[in-house]
Residue, then its C-alpha position, 0 to 999 in steps of 0.5 A: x890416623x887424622x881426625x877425619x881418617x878416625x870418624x870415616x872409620x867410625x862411621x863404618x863401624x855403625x853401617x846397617x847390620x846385614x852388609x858384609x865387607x868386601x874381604x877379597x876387594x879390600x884384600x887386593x886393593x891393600x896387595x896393589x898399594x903394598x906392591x907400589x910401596x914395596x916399589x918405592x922403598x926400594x927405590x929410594x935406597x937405590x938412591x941412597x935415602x931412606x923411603x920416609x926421607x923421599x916421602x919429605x923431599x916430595x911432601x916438600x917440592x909438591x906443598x901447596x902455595x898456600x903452605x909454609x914449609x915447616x917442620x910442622x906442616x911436613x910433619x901433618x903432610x907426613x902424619x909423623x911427630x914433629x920430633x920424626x921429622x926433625x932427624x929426617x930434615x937433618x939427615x937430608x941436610x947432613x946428606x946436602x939434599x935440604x937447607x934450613x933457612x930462617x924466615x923473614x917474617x918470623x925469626x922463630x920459624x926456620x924453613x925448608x928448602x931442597x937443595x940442586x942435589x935434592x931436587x935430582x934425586x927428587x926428580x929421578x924418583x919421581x920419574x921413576x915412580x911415574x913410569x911405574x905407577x904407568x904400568x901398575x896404575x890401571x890393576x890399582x885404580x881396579x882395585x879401588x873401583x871395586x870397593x869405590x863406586x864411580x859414582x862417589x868417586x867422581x863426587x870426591x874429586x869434585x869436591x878436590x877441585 
């Protein structure tokens, strides 16, 4: 959990006495997105790699511009320990989906790339996992609407943009 992650959670814990959770919202929210997890693992092994390697090749291909793609950095993407993300680079690199590279402008800092086959999978996943989300996005996105109100929820998407 990041640090931010750490202090939402602690400022619930200091909510006004007298405001009950929401059981039965927060109940079906976690339901909906353990469903699409569930999808997603299985998935990724249909293809032959293992969930948290899909979640690498993806964290991977989707970095924003402004971040290098390192060991580091997809381990903060992740939310895994560097030493995590190191076997899962080498496993994606033994499978020839991922290439190691050094960098041009600092020789101790390697780079990541994903290979022509990685981005197959890739992209065969991601389809896969959009036509899914299709289906099962509208029951989640209710889920979430009944814990979130509107109101907020457009507030924090503002402040994404």
């Amino acid at each position: 959990m990041n640090a931010q992650a750490r202090r939402a959670g602690a400022g619930a814990l200091r909510r006004p006495a007298g405001r009950e959770p929401d059981y039965r919202a927060l109940a079906e929210l976690r339901h909906r997105i353990r469903r699409f997890l569930t999808f997603s693992e299985r998935e990724a092994r249909a293809v032959g790699i293992e969930p948290q390697q899909h979640q690498l090749l993806l964290a991977l291909k989707g970095l924003p511009e402004d971040r290098r793609p390192t060991v580091g950095v997809l381990a903060e993407r992740l939310q895994l320990r560097h030493h995590s993300v190191v076997g899962l680079v080498d496993r994606l690199v033994a499978a020839g989906l991922a290439a190691r590279r050094p960098s041009t402008e600092d020789a101790r800092e390697v780079l990541l790339s994903i290979t022509a086959s990685g981005e197959r999978v890739l992209r065969r996943l991601s389809l896969a996992h959009q036509v899914e989300l299709q289906a099962a996005g509208p029951a989640l996105l209710e889920a979430l609407a009944a814990i979130v109100p509107a109101r907020v929820a457009s507030g924090a998407k503002r402040r994404h943009e």
